[in-house]
N, C-alpha and C positions, 0 to 999 in steps of 0.2 A: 578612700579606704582601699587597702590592695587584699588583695587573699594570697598568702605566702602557700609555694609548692610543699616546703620542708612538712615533716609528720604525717602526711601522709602515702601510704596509706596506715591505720594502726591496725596491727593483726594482732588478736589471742588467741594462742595456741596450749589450749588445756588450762585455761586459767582458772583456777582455783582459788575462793576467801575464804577458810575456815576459820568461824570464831568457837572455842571450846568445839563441841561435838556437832555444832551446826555447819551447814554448809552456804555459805549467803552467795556464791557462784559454783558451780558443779561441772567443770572441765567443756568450759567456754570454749571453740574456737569459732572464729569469727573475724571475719575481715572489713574493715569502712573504708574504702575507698573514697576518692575525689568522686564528684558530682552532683545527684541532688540527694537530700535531706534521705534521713535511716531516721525511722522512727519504731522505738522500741512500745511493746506494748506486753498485758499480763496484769494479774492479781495484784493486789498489794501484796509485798512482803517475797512478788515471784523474783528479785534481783537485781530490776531495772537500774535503783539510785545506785548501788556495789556498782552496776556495768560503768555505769558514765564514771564511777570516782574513776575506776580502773585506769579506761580509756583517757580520763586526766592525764593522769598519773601522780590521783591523789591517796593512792591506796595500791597496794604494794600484792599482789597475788601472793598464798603460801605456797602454792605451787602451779607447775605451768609459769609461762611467759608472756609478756608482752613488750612488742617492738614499736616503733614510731621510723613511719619510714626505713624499717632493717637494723634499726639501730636500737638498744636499752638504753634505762635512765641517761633521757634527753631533757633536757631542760626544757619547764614548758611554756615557752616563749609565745609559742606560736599555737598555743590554744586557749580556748576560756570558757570557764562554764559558768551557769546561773542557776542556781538551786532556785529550789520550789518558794522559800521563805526570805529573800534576800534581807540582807540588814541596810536601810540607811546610813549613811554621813550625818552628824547635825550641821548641814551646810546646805544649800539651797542646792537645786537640780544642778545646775551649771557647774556649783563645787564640787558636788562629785563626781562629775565626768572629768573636769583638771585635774581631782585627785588623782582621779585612775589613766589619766595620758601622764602625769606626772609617774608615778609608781611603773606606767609600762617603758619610761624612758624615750616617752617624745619631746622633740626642743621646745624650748619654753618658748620661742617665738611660734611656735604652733598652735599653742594651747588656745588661743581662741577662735580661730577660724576651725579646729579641730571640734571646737566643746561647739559650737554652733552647729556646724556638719550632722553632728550624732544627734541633739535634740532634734533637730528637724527632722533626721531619716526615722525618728521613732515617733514625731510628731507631738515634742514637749519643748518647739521653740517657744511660746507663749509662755511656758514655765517657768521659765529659765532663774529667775530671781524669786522664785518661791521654795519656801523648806523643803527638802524633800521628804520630810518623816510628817509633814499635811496632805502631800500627795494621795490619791484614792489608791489602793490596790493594784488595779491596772493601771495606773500610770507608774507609780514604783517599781511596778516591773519591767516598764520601758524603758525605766530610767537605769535600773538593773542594766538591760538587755544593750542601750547606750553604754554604758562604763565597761562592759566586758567587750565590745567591737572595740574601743580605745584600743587594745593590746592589738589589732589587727590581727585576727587570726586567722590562721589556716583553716580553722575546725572551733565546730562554736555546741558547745555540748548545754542542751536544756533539760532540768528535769522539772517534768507537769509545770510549764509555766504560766497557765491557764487554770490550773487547779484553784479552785473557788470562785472563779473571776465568772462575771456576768458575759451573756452573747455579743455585747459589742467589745466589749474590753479583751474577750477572746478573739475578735474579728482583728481587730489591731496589733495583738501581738501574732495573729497569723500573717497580716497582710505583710508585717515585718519580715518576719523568717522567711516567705515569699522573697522580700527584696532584698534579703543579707542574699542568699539563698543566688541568687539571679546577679550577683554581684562575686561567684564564686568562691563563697564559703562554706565549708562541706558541716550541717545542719546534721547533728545525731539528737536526737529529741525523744524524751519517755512521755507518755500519756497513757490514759486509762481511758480516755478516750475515742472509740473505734470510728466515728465523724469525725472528727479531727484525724486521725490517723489517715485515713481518706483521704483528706480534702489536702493533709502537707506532705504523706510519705511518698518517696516514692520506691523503696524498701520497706518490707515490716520484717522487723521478728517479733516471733513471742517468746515471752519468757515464761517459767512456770517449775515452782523450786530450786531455782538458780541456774537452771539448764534452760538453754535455746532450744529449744522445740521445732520450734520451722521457721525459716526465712524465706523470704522471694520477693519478688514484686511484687507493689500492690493491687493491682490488678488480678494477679494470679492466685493470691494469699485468700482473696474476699471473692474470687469467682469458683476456688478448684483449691481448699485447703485439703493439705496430705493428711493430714492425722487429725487422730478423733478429739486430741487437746482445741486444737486448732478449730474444729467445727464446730465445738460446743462454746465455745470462749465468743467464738461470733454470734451463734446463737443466743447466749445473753446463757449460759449456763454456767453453773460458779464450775470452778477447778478446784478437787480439792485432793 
């Protein structure tokens, strides 16, 4: 697996999703750079999944902009994301990892030492010829999380992909993003999870009514937050 330079870094600059009189991001800027893992963090409902479509570029700001590498609508070759819910293949683990090397345009003499590669770095070689719509939860998600490294990307966008899943099935897909992550894939990831945020960011922001509120390292963010959003959110205080 390679991690391509191109896309990054992506910058929004005042970006903006207005649906009707709501605002589901509120003049965004924000830069993600190469390196390790940005993890977004905030309320339900504070913009997170909006941010990652954005940063797709599966969702189009009504105002403000968004670049990829300095550049507008680029093709997003060189990125992938994995929603919180993924949908199966009716095809066993294995098929849908060749679907998705097939769909991102690797040679067909690849496809199998390719589809082997991915199961095992998520650790569903053992899977491999079983449905993937039997699979538990966490393993669908790794199996998810295998199909979207197919595309080889530059930037690998997660939203809660731990959401509902038990402590080891969460340990798994951490240890993963750990080793995409360490394999130079630049890791933007939502959780509601402030342990988790911890243990994989090494960026946080928060979000909170569609606005970035504070970013920094995570170090800096959990030892010396700026703002009282920020202190009470740690503190386990709702934002309202």
């Amino acid at each position: 697996m390679r991690a391509p330079a191109s896309d990054l870094p992506i910058t929004l600059a005042e970006a903006t999703v207005r649906v009707g009189d709501v605002a589901l991001l509120d003049r965004i800027s924000l830069v993600l750079a190469p390196g390790a893992p940005t993890v977004l963090v905030g309320p339900n409902g504070a913009g997170k999944t909006t941010l990652l479509r954005v940063a797709m570029g599966l969702l189009s700001p009504t105002h403000g902009r968004v670049t990829w590498d300095g550049r507008e609508a680029v093709s997003a070759t060189r990125r992938a994301i994995v929603l919180q819910r993924p949908t199966m293949l009716r095809r066993s683990a294995a098929g849908n990892v060749r679907y998705a090397l097939r769909a991102a345009g690797a040679p067909r003499g690849e496809w199998e030492r390719r589809t082997a590669e991915l199961l095992r770095l998520v650790g569903l070689e053992a899977f491999s010829s079983r449905p993937a719509r039997r699979l538990s939860g966490g393993e669908q998600q790794r199996l998810a999380l295998a199909r979207a490294l197919a595309r080889d990307p530059a930037v690998l966008f997660l939203d809660e992909p731990t959401a509902s899943l038990d402590p080891a099935a969460t340990k798994a897909i951490e240890d993963i993003v750990a080793a995409v992550a360490a394999r130079g894939v630049k890791v933007v990831m939502s959780t509601h999870d402030l342990g988790q945020a911890k243990r994989v960011g090494s960026e946080i922001v928060l979000l909170h009514r569609g606005r970035a509120i504070e970013s920094g390292t995570t170090e800096m963010f959990f030892a010396k937050p700026q703002t009282e959003e920020a202190r009470k959110f740690i503190a386990g205080e709702l934002l309202v």
